[in-house]
C-alpha positions as CSV (number, residue, x, y, z in Angstrom):
1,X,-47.4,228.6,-37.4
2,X,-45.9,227.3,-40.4
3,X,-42.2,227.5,-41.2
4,X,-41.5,228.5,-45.2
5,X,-38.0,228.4,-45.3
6,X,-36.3,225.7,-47.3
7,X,-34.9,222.8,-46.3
8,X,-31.4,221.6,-47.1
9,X,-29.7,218.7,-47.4
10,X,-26.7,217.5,-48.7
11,X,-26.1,217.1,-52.6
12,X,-26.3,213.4,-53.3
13,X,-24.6,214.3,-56.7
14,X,-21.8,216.2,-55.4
15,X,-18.2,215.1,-56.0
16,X,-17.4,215.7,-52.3
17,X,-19.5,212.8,-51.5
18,X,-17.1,210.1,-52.4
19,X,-14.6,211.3,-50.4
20,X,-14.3,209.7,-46.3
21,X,-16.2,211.3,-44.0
22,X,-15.1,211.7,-40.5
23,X,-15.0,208.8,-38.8
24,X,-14.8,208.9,-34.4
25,X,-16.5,208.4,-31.3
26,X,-17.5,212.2,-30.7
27,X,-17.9,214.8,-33.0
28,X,-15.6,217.9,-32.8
29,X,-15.9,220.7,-30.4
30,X,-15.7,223.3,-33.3
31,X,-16.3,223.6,-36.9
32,X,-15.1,225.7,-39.3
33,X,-17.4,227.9,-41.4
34,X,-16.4,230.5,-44.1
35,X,-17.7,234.2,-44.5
36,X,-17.9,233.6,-48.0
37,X,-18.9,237.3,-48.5
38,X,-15.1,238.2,-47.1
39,X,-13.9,235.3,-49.0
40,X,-11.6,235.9,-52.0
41,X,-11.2,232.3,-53.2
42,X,-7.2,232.3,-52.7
43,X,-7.5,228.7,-51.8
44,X,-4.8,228.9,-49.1
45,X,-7.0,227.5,-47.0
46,X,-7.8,224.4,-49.1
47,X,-4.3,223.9,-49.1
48,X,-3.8,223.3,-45.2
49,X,-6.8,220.9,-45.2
50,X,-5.3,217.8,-43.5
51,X,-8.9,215.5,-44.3
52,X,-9.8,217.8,-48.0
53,X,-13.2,219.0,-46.0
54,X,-13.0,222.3,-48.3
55,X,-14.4,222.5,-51.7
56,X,-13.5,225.8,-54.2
57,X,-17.1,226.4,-55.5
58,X,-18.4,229.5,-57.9
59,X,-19.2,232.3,-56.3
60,X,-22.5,233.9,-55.9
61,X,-22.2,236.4,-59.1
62,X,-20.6,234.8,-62.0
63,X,-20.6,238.1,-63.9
64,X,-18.2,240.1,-61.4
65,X,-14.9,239.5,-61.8
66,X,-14.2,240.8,-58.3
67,X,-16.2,237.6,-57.2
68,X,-16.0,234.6,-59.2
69,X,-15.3,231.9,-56.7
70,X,-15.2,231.3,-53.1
71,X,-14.9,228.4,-50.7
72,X,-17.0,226.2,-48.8
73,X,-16.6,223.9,-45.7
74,X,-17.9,220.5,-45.4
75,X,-19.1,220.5,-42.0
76,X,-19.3,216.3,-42.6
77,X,-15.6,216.0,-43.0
78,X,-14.0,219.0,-40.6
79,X,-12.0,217.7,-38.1
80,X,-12.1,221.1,-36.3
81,X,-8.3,221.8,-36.8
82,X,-8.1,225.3,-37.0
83,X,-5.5,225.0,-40.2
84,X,-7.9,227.0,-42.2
85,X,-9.0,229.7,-39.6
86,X,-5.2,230.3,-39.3
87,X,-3.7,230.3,-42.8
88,X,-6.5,232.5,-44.1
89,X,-5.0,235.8,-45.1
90,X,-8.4,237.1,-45.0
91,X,-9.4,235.9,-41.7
92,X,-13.2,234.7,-43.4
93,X,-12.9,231.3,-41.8
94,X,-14.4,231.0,-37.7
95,X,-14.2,228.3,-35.4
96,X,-17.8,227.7,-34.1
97,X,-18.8,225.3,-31.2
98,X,-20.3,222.2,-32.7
99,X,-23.7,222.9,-32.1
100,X,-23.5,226.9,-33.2
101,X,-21.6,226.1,-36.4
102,X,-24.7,224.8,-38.7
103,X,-26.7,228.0,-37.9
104,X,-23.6,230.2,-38.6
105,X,-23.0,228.5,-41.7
106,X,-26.6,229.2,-42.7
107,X,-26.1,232.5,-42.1
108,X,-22.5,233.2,-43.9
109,X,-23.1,231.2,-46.9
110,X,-23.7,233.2,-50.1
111,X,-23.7,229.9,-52.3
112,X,-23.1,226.1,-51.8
113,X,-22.8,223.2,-54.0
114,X,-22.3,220.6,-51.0
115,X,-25.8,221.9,-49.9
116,X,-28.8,221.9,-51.9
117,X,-32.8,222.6,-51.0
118,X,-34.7,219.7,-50.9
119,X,-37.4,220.7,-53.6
120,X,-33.7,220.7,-55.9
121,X,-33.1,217.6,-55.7
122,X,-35.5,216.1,-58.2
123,X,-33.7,218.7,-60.4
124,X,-30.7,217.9,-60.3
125,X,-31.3,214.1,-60.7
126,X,-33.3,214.6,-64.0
127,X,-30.6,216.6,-65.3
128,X,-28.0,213.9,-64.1
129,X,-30.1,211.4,-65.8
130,X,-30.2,209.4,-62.3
């Protein structure tokens, strides 16, 4: 039985990646994940950040004005705060349990520049002239 969907890892070539990632003995109990398709891009949420772990990316249709950017979480940096899950006037951002939060992100994220598919990667380098 062979398994077709695509793998992703993180964007080498991402901006994000220069920033500190989280740094402790344990990892969080919960993570923060957006429902980008609830997600109006306010960036209120990227405001009450306290380690920048959220990025304003483009939305997943360019060419509707309704929906021209969103946000995402790096699940790398959260702290598990719940800043963002509160200040959203939306309520689009959850608190997930550590281990649940990567499957819901899979599953609520329309479009992400922090994550990329593997087969990408060569891509992006060429174009990046790396």
């Amino acid at each position: 039985m062979s398994d077709d969907s695509p793998v992703l890892i993180e964007n080498p070539f991402h901006t994000a990646r220069l920033k500190p990632v989280r740094k402790g003995k344990k990892p969080p109990k919960l993570l923060a994940v957006v429902h980008q398709s609830g997600c109006t891009g306010c960036e209120v949420c990227i405001a009450g950040c306290p380690v920048d772990s959220i990025e304003l990316v483009p939305g997943p249709n360019p060419n509707n004005p309704a929906f021209q950017q969103t946000v995402e979480i790096d699940l790398s940096r959260c702290i598990g705060c719940q800043n963002c899950s509160q200040d959203c006037p939306w309520e689009t951002i959850t608190m997930y349990h550590h281990e649940d939060a990567y499957n819901a992100w899979a599953n609520e994220t329309l479009f992400s520049d922090l994550y990329i598919e593997e087969q990408n990667v060569e891509k992006i380098s060429e174009k990046a002239g790396k």
